[in-house]
N, C-alpha and C positions, 0 to 999 in steps of 0.2 A: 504494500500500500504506500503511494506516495504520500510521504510527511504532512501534516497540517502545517500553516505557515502559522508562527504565534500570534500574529496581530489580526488574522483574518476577523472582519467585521461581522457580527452576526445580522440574519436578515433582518429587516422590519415587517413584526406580525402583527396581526392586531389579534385581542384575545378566542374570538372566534377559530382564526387560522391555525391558531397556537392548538385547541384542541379536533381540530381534524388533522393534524400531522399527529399529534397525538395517536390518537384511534387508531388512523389507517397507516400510518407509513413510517413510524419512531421504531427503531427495533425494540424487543422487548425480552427479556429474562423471562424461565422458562413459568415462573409463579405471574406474569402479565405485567411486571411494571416496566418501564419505559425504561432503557439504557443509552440510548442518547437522545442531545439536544438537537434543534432544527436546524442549529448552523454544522452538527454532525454529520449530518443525514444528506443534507447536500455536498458537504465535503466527500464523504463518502460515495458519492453518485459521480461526482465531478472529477476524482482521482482514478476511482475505478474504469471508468468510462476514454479518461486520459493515458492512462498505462498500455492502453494498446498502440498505442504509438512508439512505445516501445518494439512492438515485434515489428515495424516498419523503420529501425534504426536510429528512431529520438535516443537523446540522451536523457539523464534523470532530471536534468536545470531545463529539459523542453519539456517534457512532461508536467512536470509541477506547474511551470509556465501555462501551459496550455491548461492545466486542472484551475489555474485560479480564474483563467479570461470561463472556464463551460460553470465553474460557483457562483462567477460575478449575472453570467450572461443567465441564468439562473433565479438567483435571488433578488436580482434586479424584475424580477417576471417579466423579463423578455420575451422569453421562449420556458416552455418546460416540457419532457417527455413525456412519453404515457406512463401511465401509474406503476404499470410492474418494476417499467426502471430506475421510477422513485424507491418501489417498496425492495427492490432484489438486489440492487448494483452494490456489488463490495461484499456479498454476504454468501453464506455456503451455496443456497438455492442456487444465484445465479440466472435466472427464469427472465426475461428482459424484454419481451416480446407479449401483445394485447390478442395478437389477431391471429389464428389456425386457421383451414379449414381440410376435414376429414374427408378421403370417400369412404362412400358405402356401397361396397360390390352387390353380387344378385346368390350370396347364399349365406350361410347362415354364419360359419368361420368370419367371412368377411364383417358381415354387420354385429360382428360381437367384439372382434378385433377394432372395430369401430368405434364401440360403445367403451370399452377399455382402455382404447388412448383417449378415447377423451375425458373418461377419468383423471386419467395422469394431467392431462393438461388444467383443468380449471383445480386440482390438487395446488398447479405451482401458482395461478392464478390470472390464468386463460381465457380468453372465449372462444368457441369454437362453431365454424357453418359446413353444414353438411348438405349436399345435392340427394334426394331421394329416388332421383328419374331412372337409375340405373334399376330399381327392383320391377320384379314381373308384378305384374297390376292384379289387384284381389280376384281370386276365386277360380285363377290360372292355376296348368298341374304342374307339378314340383318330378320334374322328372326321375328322380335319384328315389325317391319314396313313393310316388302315385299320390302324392298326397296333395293339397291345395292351399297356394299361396294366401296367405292376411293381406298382402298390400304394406303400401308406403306406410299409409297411416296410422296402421296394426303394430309395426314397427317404431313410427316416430314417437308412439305413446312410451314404448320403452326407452329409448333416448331422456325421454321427459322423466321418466319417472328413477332412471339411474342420477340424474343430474339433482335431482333431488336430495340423494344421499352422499353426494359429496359436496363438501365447502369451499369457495374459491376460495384461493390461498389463505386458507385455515380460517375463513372470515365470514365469507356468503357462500351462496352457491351461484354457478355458474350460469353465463349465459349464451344462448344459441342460437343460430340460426338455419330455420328446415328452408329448403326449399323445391320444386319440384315442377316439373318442363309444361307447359302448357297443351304439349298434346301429349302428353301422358294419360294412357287410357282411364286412371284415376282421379283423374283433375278434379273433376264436381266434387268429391268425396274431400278432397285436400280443401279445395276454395273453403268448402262450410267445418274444416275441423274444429275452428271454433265456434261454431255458435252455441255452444253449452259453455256457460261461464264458468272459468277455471281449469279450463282444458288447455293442456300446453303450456301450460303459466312458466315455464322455464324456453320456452322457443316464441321467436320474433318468425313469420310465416311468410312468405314472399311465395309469390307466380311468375317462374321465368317465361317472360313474352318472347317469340320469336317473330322476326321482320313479317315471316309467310302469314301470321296467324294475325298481326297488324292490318297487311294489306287486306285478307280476309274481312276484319270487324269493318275498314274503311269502303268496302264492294259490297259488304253487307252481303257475301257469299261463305262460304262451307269452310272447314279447314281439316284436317284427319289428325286423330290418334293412332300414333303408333306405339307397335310394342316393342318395348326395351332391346327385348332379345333380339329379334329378326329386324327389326324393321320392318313388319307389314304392318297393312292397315285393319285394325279392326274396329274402327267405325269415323265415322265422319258428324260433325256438329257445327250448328249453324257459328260462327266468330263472335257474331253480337250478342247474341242471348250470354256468351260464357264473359263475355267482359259487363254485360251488366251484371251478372252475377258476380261477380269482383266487384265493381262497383257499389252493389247494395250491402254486401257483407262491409266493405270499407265504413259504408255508413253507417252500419248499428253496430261495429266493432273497433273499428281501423286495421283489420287484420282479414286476410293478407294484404302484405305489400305488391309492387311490384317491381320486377327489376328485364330488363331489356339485353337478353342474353346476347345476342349478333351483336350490338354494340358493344360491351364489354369486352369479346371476342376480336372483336376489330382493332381492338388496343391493346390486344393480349401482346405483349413486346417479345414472347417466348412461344409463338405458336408449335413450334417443332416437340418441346415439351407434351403438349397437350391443350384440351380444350379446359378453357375455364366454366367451372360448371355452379358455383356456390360464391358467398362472400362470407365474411363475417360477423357476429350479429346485430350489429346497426347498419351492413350495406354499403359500407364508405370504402371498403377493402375488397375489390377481387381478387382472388387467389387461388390457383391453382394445385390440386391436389396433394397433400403433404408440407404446404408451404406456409407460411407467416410472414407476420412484417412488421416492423416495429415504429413509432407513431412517435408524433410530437407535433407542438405548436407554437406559433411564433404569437405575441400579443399587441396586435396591433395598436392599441388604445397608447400604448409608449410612445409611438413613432406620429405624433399630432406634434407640428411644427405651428405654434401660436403667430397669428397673423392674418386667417383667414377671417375675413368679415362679410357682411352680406350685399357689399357695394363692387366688392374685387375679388375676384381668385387669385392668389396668386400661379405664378408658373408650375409651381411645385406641389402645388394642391393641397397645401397646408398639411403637405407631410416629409418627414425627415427621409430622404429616398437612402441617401446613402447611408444612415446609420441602420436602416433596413435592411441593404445591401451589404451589409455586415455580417449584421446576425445571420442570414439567410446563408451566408458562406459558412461562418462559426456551425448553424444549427445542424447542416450536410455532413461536415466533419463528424459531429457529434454524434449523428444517426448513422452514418457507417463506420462509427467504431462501436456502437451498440451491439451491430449485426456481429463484428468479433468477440466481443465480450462476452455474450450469450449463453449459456448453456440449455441446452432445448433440451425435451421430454423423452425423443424419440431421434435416433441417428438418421432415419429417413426422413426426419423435418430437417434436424440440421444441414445434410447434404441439399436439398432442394434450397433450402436457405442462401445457403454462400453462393450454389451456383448461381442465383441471382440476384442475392444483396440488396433486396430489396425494400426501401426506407418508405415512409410519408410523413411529406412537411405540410402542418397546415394554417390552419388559423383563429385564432378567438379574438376576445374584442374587437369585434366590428361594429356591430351596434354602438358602443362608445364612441371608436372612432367619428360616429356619423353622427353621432350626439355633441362631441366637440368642434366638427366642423361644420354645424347646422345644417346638415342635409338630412331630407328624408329618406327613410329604408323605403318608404313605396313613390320612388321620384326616378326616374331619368338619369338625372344627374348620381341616384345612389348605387344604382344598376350600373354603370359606365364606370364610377370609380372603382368598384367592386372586380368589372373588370382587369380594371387598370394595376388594380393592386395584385390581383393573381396571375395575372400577362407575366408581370415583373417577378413576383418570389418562381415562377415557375421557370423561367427563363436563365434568374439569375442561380437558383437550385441543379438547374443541369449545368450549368456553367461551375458550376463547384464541384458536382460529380466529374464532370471532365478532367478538371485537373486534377482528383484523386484517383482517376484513371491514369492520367499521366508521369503520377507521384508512384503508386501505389498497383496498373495494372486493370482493367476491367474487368469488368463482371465477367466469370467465367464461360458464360453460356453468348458473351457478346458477338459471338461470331457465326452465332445462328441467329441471331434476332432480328426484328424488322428493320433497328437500327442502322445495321450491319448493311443489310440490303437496299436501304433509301442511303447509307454514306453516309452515314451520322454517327457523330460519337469521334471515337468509342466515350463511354460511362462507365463508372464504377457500378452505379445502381441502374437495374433494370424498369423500375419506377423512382421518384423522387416525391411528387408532392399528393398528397390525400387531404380530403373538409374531415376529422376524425369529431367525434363530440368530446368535450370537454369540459363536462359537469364535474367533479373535481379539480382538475386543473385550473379553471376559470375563477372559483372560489378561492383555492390559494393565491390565485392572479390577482384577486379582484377586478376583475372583468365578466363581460358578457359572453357569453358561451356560442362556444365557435362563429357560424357567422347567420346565427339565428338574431331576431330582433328579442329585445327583453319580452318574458311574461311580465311585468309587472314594475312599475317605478320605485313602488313603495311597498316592503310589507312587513310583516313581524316575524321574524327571528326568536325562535326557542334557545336559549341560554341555559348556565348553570341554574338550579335549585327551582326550579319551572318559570325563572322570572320571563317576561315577552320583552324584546327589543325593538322597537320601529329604525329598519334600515329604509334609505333613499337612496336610489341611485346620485352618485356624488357629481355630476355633470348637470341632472336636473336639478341639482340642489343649488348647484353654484347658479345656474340660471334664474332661477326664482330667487334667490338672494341677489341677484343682481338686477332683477325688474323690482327690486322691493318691495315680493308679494309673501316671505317669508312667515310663519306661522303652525302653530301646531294645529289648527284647527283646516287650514289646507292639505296639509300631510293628512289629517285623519281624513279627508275626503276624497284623496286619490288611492287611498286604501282602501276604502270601502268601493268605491268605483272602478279601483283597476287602472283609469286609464284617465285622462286628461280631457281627449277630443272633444268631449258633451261639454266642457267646463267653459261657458265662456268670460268667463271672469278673469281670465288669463288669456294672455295677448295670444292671436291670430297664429303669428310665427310660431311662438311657442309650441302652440296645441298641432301645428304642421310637422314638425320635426320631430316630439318625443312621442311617437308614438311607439305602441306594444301588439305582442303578437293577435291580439285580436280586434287590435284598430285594421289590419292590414287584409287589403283583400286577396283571396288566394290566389286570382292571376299576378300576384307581387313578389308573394313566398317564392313562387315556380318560376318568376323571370332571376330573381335571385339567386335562387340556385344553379338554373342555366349558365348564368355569371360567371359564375364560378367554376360549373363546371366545364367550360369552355377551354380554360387551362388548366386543369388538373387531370394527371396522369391515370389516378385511379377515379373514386366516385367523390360525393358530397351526400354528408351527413347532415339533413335537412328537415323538418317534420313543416306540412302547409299544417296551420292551426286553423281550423273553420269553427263559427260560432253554433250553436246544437240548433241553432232554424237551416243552418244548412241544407241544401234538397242532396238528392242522388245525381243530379244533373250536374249542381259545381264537382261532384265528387269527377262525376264523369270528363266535363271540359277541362280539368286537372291533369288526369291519365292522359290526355291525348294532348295535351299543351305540351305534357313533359315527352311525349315522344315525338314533339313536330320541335321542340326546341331544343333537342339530343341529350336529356340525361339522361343518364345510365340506371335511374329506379328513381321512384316516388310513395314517399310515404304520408297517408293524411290520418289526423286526428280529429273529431269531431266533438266539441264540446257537451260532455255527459252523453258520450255517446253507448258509455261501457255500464253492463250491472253495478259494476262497485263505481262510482263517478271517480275521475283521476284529477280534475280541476275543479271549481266554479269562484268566479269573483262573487265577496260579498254581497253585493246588488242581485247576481246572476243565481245564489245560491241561495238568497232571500225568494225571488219567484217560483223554484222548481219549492223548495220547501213548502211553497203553498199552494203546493197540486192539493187537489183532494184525494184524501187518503183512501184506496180503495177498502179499506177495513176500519171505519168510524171505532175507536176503540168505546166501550164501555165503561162502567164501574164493577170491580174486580166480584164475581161474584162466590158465597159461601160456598162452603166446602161440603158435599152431603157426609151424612153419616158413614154410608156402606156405598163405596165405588167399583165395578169389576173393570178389572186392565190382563195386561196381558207383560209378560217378561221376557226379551230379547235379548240374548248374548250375542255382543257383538266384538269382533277380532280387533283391536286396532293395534298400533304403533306403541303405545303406551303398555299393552297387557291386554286384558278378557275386560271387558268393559260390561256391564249388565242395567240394560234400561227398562224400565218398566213406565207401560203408559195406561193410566185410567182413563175411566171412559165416562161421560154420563149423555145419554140419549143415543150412545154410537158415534161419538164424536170425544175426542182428546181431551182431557180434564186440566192433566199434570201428569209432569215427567219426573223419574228421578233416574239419574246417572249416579250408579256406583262402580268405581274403576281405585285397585290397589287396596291398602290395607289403611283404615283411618290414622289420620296425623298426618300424612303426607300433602304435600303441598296438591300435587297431582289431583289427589283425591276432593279436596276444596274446589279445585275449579270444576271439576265436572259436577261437582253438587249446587257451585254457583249458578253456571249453565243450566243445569237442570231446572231450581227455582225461577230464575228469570223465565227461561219459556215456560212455565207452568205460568207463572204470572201476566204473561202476554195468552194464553188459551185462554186465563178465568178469564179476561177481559177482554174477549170477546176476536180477538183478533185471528184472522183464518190459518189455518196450518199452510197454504199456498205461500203467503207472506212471512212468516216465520220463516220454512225451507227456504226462500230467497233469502234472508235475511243470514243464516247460518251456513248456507251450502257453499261449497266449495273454501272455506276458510284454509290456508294452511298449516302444516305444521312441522313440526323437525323428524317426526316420523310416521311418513304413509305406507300404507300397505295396499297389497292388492286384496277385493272383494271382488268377486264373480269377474266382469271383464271389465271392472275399472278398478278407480284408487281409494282408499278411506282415507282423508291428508289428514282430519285432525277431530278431535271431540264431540265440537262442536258440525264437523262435517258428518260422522257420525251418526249422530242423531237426526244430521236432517235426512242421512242414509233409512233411516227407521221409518220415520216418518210421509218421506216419499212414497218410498214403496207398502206401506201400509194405507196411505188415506188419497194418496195423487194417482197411485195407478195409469186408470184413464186417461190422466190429465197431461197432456203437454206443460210443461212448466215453462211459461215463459216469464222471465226475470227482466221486469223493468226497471228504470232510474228509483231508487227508494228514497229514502231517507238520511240515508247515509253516503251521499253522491259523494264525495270527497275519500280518499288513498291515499292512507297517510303515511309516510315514512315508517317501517319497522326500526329505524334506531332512534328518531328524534320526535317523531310524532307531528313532523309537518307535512303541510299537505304536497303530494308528491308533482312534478310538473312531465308532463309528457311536451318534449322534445327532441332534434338529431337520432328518433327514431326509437325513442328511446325512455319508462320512467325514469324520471330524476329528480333528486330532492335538492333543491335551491338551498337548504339551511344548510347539511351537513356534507353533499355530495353522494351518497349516497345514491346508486344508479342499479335498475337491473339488470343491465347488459354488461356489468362489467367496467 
């Protein structure tokens, strides 16, 4: 390890930061307490990551050198990597890399060898995406046995439910990405995987489009499923019915995505390899079987050069170019001595890795950016810089791979590459720049996360001891202190609202520029991203935010906007569009609050003397669980859950659970409501029942319940009462963006 220098400064955190480095990335003694400080943790990242300069013949005074410009370049939040090589750089693990993806062959070794390494991978603290199209389509025969195939989807419930039982890097568990060919004889069956809530809750779900099946929806003609194995046809379906059907799912779910296979393909820079068939699980990373790549971002909110006014632009566009063009050299260095430093899970990652070295550089604070040089995110003028700025890192990005080509040699495989073939190059890396998401990294930035607009100007931050914080974005703040509209009673009003636009009590400009993701309309989001991904090598990590009056129609001019304006996949969220609500602003979550409740509750009524019920033993994750339900008229009275041996914590809560919904049947409220209300809940251990999962106690019970009084009943679970997804570590509400949940307070994401 290259020496600390003694006078090294330590960063500036604020106390919030201080405990998310905490949590997620301090090492820690094997009893959980913290072994170093923040200014260790980067030292450690910045020396380790510098040492490899060493096997390309630095000396030990170039090394250190260099470790102090990747600490400064660093703590400065310039730039920061992705998380594993915050949490792993310097340490045994070694694990340095965010993005896998696995295949999955067409027999049974394969898909278990599958499910295995990916084990190992979200172990070190991984994500991983997996293509399904290779398997034979349900109720096909299994040659080797005469027996008959389950399908993709029969399969991807075990991926799901294996990922369950492991924790990413000893902390959460893992997150993924299924995805699977659009004329895959299975499609319909995949399109609607989720519409039973809680199904997949470890996989992000994408539809790879193919050009033939595009031009199809566009002729409003046919397009064929073929099978995996042979490639015949075994049937044909109209184009448009299967993308409104994408479409309508997108609308009462957000799931599936969609991602645009031939295009991605087109940019494959290693076609000789193989066909790229999957990404990673937010979509931002194509990758080719076996392969990874390691991420990082530059923060653009640094690089505002003050001088821009609303009378003159300058030349420079009121940004520091070439202190940008700095870092952008600095960050390429950095990211290809990652890919050496590394220690991967699997020697066939590793080998695909080197041979083609390949990084992504991307970006956070943007939104800032555009907030200090008063331009609007849904403007012309914001679309064109956005450009402008990614023309530039992407251009000056290969220009730094170059000369580490020339220092250091190309990518291994550069001599087969498309590169290779148009005269270009050589490169050290076979990609260079990726939109990666950046909900941690932004938070220790303090910045706005990748190059999404904010959810929100103002909101409240959960703190030590349950105190609430009211944070404001510090650009909007400096603005209203400089229009001299300053006040707490303003702050509490864009909190409760969200958003500015309505307020006309603040100036015009104002209310134009600071907008949030749900001021913005979604042909904004999708020209935006386009933007961006104009010049970026891989994809862009993007989420359009649509308001819950959304129709199926914008959902629809969306998918076909993002394929007439070439990006490589689109993901929409639609507000409260999910069983469990993932967002609602104050105002927005005050109206759904006052739907009428389809079950007018009552006053709790007595108990009879003499009840008859019935007693179920039910398997879960916990132990032998035993529920017993009274009845009075043939209808549920009260529950009681007993699970383990009295005193135990365990055993309290399912007797709490129990009470409460007994208490919700006296009082009149329907078993259908309830079962939404309790189904599908997670827990740290499911099990299998019949041909699904038990996740938790409380799912449990609504397991009993169901199938004892819904039968009949299609269960459909609408928006309740409980719209809002909170954070399992901090108990905020969680933000769905870059494709992705994300908790704005802690960082805290499910994809990893």
């Amino acid at each position: 390890m290259i020496p600390m220098p003694e006078q090294l400064p330590h960063p500036q955190l604020t106390p919030n930061i201080e405990v998310v480095l905490k949590k997620r990335y301090l090492r820690k003694s094997p009893d959980g307490l913290s072994i170093e400080e923040p200014r260790d943790l980067f030292w450690r990242v910045a020396a380790a990551i510098a040492a490899v300069d060493g096997d390309y013949k630095a000396t030990l005074e170039e090394q250190s050198a260099l470790a102090r410009c990747f600490y400064d370049l660093m703590t400065s939040w310039r730039f920061l990597p992705n998380s594993p090589t915050l949490m792993n750089a310097g340490t045994e693990l070694g694990q340095l890399s965010a993005c896998f993806v696995l295949p999955v062959g067409d027999s049974i070794e394969e898909i278990f060898d599958a499910v295995k390494y990916a084990a190992m991978i979200h172990k070190s603290g991984g994500g991983t995406g997996f293509s399904f199209s290779r398997l034979r389509p349900k109720a096909s025969r299994v040659g080797s046995t005469g027996g008959v195939a389950s399908g993709p989807v029969s399969f991807l419930r075990i991926f799901n439910t294996a990922t369950e039982q492991v924790k990413q890097g000893g902390t959460r568990r893992g997150a993924n990405m299924g995805i699977l060919r659009v004329d895959h004889p299975d499609i319909v069956e995949f399109i609607r995987a989720k519409e039973k809530d809680g199904e997949f809750n470890n996989f992000n779900l994408s539809v790879g489009l193919t050009e033939t099946f595009m031009q199809a929806v566009e002729a409003d003609g046919e397009y064929e499923l073929r099978s995996p194995q042979n490639g015949e046809v075994v049937k044909r379906l109209r184009a448009r019915e299967i993308f409104d059907l994408l479409v309508r799912k997108a609308w009462e779910s957000g799931d599936p995505g969609i991602i645009f296979l031939d295009r991605i393909n087109r940019d494959n820079p290693t076609p000789e390899q193989g066909e790229i068939e999957s990404t990673n699980p937010c979509g931002e990373q194509p990758l080719l079987p076996y392969e990874a790549c390691n991420l990082g971002s530059i923060n653009l909110a640094c690089f505002y050069r003050p001088g821009h006014n609303e009378d003159a632009v300058p030349a420079d566009g009121g940004i520091d170019w070439d202190a940008l063009r700095e870092v952008v050299h600095l960050a390429v260095h950095f990211l290809d001595n990652v890919v050496d430093a590394s220690r991967f899970p699997l020697e066939r990652i590793a080998e695909t890795v080197r041979r083609n070295r390949k990084i992504g550089l991307g970006v956070m604070g943007f939104a800032d950016l555009l907030y200090q040089l008063g331009i609007a995110y849904d403007s012309e003028e914001g679309t064109a810089l956005a450009e402008r700025i990614m023309a530039f890192i992407n251009d000056e990005g290969h220009k730094a791979s170059a000369e580490l080509a020339r220092l250091r040699g190309p990518f291994p495989a550069y001599a087969h590459s498309t590169y290779a073939a148009r005269g270009e190059g050589p490169y050290r890396n076979a990609t260079v720049t990726t939109i990666a998401p950046t909900g941690t990294l932004s938070l220790i930035a303090g910045c706005s996360s990748g190059v999404e607009p904010l959810f929100a100007l103002c909101f409240t931050r959960n703190i030590l001891d349950g105190e609430r914080l009211l944070e404001v974005n510090p650009h909007f703040e400096a603005a209203v202190r400089e229009a001299g509209l300053d006040s707490d009673e303003l702050m509490e009003q864009v909190l409760e609202k969200g958003s500015i636009r309505g307020m006309g009590s603040l100036p015009a400009a104002m209310r134009r520029v600071f907008v949030t993701a749900m001021d913005i309309e979604p042909v904004w989001h999708l020209r935006m991203q386009a933007a961006f991904q104009r010049h970026t090598d891989n994809a862009v990590s993007k989420t359009v935010n649509l308001p819950h009056s959304a129709t199926e129609q914008d959902i629809h001019d969306i998918y076909w906007l993002a394929y007439k304006e070439g990006c490589k996949g689109v993901t929409v969220y639609r507000d409260g569009c999910k069983a469990v609500q993932v967002l609602a602003t104050g105002e927005g979550q005050r109206k759904m609050d006052g739907e009428p409740a389809k079950s007018p509750v009552s006053a709790v009524r007595k108990r009879p003397d003499v009840v008859q019920g019935f007693t179920q033993k039910v398997q879960t994750g916990l132990g032998a669980m035993y529920l017993t339900v009274n009845e009075v008229d043939g209808k549920p009275f009260e529950v009681f859950a007993t699970i383990g041996k009295s005193g135990r914590s365990i055993t309290a809560k399912a007797e709490a659970i129990g009470r409460l919904v007994s208490l919700a049947l006296r009082s009149g409220v329907e078993v259908r409501d309830i079962v939404a209300q309790i189904k599908g809940i997670g827990g740290e251990h499911p099990v299998f029942r019949g041909k699904g999962l038990l996740l938790s106690i409380p799912d449990a019970i609504a397991w009993v319940l169901e199938r004892r009084y819904l039968k009949d009943e299609q269960l459909g679970i609408g928006v309740t009462d409980i719209e809002q997804q909170h954070c399992p570590e901090c108990n905020a509400v969680l933000v769905f963006q870059e494709g992705c949940l994300i908790c704005p307070t802690c960082g805290f994401s499910r994809c990893g």
